[in-house]
C-alpha positions as CSV (number, residue, x, y, z in Angstrom):
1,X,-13.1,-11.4,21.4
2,X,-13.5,-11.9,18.3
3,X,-13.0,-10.1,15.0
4,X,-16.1,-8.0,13.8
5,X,-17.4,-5.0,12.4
6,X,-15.8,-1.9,14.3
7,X,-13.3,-3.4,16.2
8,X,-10.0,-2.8,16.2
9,X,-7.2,-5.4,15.0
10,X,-3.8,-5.7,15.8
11,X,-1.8,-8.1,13.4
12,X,1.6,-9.1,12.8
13,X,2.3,-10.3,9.2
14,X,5.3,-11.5,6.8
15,X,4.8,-10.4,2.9
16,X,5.5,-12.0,0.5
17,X,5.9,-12.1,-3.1
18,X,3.5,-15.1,-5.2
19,X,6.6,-16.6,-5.5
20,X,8.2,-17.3,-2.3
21,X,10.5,-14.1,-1.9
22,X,9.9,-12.3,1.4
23,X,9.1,-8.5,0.9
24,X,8.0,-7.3,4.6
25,X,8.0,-8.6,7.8
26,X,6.1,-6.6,11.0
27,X,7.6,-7.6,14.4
28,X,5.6,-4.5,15.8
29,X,1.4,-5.0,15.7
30,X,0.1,-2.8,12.9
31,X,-3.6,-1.9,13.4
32,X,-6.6,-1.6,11.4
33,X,-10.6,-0.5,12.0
34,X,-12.1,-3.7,10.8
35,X,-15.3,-3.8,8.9
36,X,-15.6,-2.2,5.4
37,X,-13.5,1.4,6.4
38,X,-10.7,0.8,3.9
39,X,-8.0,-0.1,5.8
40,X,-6.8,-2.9,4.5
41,X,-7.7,-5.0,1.8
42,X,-11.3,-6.3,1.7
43,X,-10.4,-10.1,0.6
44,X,-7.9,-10.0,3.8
45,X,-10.5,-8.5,6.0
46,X,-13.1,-10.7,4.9
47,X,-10.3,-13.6,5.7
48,X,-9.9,-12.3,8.9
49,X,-13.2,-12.2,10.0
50,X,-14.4,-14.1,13.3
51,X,-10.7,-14.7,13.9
52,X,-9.6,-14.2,17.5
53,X,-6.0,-13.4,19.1
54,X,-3.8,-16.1,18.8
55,X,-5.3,-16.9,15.0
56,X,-3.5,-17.5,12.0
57,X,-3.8,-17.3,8.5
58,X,-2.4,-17.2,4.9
59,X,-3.9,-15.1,2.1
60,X,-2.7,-14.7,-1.8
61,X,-4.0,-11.8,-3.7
62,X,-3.7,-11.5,-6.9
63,X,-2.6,-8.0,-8.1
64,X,-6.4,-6.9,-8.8
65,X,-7.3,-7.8,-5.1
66,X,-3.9,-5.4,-4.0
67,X,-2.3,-2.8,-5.7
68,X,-4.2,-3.4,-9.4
69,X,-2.0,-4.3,-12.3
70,X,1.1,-2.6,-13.9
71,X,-0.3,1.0,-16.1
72,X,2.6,1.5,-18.6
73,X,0.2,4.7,-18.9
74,X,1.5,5.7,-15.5
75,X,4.8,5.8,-17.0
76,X,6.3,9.2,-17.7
77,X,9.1,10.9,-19.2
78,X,10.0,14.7,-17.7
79,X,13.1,17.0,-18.2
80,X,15.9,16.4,-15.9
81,X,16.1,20.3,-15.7
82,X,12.9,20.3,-13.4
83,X,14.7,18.1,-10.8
84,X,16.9,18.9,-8.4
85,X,20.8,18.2,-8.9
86,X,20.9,15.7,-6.4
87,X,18.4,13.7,-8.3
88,X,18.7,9.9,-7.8
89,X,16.8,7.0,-8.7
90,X,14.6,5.4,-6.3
91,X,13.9,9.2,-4.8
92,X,9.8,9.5,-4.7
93,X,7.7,12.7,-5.6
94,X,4.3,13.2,-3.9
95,X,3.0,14.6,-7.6
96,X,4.8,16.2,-10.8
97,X,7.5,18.5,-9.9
98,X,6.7,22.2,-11.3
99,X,7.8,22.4,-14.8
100,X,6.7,19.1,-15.7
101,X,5.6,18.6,-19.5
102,X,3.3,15.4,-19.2
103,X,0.2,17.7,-18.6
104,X,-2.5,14.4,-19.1
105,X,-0.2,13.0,-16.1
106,X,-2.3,12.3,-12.5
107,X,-1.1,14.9,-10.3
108,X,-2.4,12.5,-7.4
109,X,0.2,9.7,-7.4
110,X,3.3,9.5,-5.6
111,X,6.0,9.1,-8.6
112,X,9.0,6.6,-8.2
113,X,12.5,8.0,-10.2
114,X,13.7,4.7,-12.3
115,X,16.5,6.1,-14.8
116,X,17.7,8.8,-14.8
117,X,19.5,10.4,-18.2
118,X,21.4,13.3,-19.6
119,X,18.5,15.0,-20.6
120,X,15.3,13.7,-19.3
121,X,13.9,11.6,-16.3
122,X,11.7,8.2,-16.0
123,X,8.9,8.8,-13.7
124,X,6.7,5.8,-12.9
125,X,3.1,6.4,-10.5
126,X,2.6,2.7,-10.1
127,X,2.7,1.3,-6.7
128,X,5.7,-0.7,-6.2
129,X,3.9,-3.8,-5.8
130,X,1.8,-3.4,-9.1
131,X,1.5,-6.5,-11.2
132,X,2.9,-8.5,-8.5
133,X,0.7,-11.7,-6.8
134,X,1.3,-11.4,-3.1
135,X,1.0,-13.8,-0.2
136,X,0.6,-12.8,3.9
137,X,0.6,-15.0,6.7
138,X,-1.0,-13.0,9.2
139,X,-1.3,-13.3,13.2
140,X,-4.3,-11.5,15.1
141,X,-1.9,-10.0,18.4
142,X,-5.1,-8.5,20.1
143,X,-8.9,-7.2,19.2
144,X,-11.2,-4.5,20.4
145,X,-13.8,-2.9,20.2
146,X,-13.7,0.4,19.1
147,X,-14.5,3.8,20.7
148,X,-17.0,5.7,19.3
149,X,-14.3,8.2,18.0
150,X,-12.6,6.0,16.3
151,X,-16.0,4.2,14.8
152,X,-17.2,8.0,13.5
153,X,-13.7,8.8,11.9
154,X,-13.8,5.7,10.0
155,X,-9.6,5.2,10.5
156,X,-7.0,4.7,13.0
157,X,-5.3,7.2,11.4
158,X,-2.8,3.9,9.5
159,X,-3.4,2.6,7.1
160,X,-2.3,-1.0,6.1
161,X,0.2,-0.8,2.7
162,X,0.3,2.5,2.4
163,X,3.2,2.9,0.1
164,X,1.2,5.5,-2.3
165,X,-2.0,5.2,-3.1
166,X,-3.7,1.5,-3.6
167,X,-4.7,2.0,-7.6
C-alpha cells in the first residue's frame, strides 16, 4: 500500500545534525496520520508521499522547515529564589514557574535551565534543535489506512519531534 492521505505510517529514522553528527536513532516504528494533520513536518510528508514499506529516503530541513530559527527573545533571566533547591541545568519547565518576573514571557513554551547563578536563572523556550539544519534518513516499516476514528481525531495521539512545541 502505498503512502496517502489518511493512512497511517510507520517509520524508522536516524537524525541527524546538517553536519554529519547523529542526534536520534528509532529502532522501534514511530507513527504518524499522513496527509496534512500536523504530525510531522510537511516537507518530510510531502517526501514521503507515494512511498511504500520497504522505501527509503533522506531529507535536510533547514531550521525554518523544523523547529524555526534561534529567538534570543525567548531567552530569559528569573530569580533563582522561584526554583526549587534542587535546581539543575538541563531540568525543563512546562511554563514560568510562579513568581517569575519576565511578565512579556510566553507562558506556552516548555523552558530549558542553561546556567544557573547565585542569584538568578537562565531560562531559554527555544526548542533544542532551533537554528540547527537537520538531516533524516527515513524507512516506511508498514502503511495503513486509517480507521475512521483515527481520520476524525486528526492524530494518533504521537506526535513526530515532540520535544516542546515546533516554533
Amino acid at each position: 500500500m502505498q503512502i496517502s492521505p489518511d493512512t497511517v505510517v510507520m517509520l524508522t529514522y536516524k537524525l541527524y545534525t546538517g553536519a554529519g553528527e547523529l542526534i536520534e536513532e528509532a529502532r522501534e516504528p514511530i507513527t504518524y496520520l499522513h496527509g496534512g494533520h500536523h504530525g510531522i513536518f510537511p516537507k518530510i510528508e510531502d517526501e514521503l508521499s507515494e512511498m511504500e514499506p520497504g522505501d527509503s529516503c533522506s531529507v535536510t530541513l533547514e531550521p525554518e522547515d523544523a523547529f524555526g530559527d534561534y529567538d534570543e527573545q525567548k531567552v530569559f533571566l528569573e530569580p533563582r529564589p522561584v526554583f526549587p533547591q534542587d535546581l539543575e541545568e538541563g531540568m525543563t519547565f512546562e511554563g514560568l514557574p510562579a513568581g517569575a518576573t519576565s511578565g512579556d514571557a510566553p507562558r506556552n513554551l516548555l523552558y530549558t535551565v542553561t546556567e544557573i547563578y547565585p542569584d538568578n536563572v537562565v531560562l531559554d523556550g527555544n526548542h533544542p534543535l532551533a537554528g540547527i539544519a537537520l538531516r533524516l534518513h527515513l524507512k516506511v516499516e508498514a502503511v495503513r489506512e486509517a480507521t475512521e476514528e483515527e481520520v476524525g481525531r486528526g492524530t494518533l495521539g504521537t506526535g513526530f519531534f515532540r520535544i516542546g512545541d515546533a516554533q
